[in-house]
C-alpha positions in Angstrom: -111.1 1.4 -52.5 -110.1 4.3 -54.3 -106.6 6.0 -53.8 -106.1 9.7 -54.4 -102.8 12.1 -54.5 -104.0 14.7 -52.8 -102.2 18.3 -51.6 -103.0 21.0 -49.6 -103.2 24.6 -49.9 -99.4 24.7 -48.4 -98.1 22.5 -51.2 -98.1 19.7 -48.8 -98.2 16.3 -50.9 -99.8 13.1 -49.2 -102.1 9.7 -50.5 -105.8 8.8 -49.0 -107.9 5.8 -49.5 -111.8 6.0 -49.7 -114.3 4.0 -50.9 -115.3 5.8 -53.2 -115.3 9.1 -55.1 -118.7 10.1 -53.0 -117.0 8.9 -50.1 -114.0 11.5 -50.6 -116.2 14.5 -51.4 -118.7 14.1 -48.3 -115.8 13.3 -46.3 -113.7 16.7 -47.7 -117.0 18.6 -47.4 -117.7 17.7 -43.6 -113.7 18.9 -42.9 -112.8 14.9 -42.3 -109.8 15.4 -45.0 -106.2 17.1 -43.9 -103.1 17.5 -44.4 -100.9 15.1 -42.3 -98.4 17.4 -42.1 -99.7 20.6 -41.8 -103.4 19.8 -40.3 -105.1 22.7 -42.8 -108.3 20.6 -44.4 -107.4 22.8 -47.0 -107.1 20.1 -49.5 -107.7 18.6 -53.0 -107.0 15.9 -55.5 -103.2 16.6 -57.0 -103.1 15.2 -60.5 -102.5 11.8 -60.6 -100.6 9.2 -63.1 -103.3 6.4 -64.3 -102.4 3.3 -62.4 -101.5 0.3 -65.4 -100.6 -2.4 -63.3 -97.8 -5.1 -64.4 -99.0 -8.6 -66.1 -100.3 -10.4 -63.2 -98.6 -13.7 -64.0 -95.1 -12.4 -63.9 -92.6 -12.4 -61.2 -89.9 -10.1 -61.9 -86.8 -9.0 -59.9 -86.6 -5.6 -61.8 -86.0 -2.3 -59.5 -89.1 0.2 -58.8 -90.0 2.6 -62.0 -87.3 5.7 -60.3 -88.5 8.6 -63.0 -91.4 10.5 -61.6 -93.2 13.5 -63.3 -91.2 16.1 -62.4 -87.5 14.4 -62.1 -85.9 11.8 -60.3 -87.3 10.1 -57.7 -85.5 10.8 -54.2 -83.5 8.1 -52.5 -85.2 8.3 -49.6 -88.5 6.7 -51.8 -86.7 4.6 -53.6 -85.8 3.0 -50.1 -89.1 3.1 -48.3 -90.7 1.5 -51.6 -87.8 -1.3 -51.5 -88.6 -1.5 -47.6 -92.3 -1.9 -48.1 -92.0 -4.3 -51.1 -89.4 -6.7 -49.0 -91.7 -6.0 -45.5 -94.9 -7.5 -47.9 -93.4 -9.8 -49.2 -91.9 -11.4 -45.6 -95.5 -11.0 -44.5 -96.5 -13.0 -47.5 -93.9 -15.9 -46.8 -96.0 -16.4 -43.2 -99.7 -16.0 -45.0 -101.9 -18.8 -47.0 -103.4 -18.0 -50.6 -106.7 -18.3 -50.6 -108.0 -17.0 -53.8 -111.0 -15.9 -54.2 -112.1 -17.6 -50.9 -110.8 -14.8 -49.4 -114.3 -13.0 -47.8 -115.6 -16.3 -46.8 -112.2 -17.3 -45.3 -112.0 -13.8 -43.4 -115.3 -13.4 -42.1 -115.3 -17.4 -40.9 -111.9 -16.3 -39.1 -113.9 -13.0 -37.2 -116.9 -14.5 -36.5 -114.5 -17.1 -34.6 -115.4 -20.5 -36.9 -112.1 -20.8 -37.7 -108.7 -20.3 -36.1 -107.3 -16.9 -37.6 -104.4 -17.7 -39.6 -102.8 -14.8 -41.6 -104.4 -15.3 -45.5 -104.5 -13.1 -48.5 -106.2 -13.6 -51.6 -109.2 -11.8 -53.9 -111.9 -9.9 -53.1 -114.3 -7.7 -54.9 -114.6 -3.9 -54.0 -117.8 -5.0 -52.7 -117.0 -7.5 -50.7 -114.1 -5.4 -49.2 -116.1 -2.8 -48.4 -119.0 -5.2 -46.7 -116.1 -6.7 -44.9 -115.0 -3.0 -43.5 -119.2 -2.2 -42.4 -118.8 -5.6 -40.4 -115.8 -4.7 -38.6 -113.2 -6.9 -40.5 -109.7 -5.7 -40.1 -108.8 -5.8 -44.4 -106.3 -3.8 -46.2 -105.0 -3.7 -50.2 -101.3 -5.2 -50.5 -99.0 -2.4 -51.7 -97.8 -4.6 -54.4 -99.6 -7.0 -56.8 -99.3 -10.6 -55.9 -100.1 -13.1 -58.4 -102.0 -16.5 -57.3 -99.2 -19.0 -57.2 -100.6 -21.4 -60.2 -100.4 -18.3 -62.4 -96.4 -17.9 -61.4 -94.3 -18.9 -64.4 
């Protein structure tokens, strides 16, 4: 999945998840892509920050980054980041690792071979995106989660 900043043509500032770059221009060319706020379809990539995630093997009770690129981030983020990062990582508490089992595991759980159990772990892009065309309820976490034998 690829995420993109996008705005529309009434400054309007919002995030969308595709599956690809291809994906987000035939979807913006067929008038699939709008504003949530506004509903013009009106809209393009905003320029984005490169995404440098954290070392994966490190736990760390350090706030959110709070600078953005043109000031201060506003309370109001600051708490709906801390919101989402605590609501994960209750969700978490409740869920199973299972590595990079994770596809097997899920599709096992669908296809009713299993007892569906809340689980998280690794998958590929392509195995997310095969998961999705079969009808597979998956979703990124907001946050990186390291496997627990990497955890210091």
């Amino acid at each position: 999945m690829i995420v993109y900043d996008l705005s529309c043509s009434q400054g309007h500032r919002f995030e969308g998840w595709f599956g690809s770059s291809a994906d987000f221009a035939d979807q913006q060319a067929r008038g699939l892509v709008s504003c949530p706020q506004c509903g013009t379809d009106e809209v393009a990539k905003a320029p984005m920050a490169p995404a440098v995630p954290a070392k994966g093997n490190s736990k760390s009770d350090q706030p959110v980054p709070t600078q953005m690129a043109r000031g201060e981030m506003p309370a109001e983020v600051k708490q709906a980041l801390k919101a989402l990062a605590e609501a994960q990582a209750k969700a978490l508490e409740s869920s199973t690792w299972v590595g990079d089992k994770f596809a097997e595991r899920a599709r096992s759980m669908h296809y009713g071979e299993v007892d569906e159990a809340p689980i998280h772990g690794q998958a590929t892009k392509d195995e997310a995106a095969e998961m999705l065309a079969e009808g597979i309820a998956v979703a990124p976490l907001l946050f990186p989660v390291a496997p627990p034998d990497e955890l210091n």
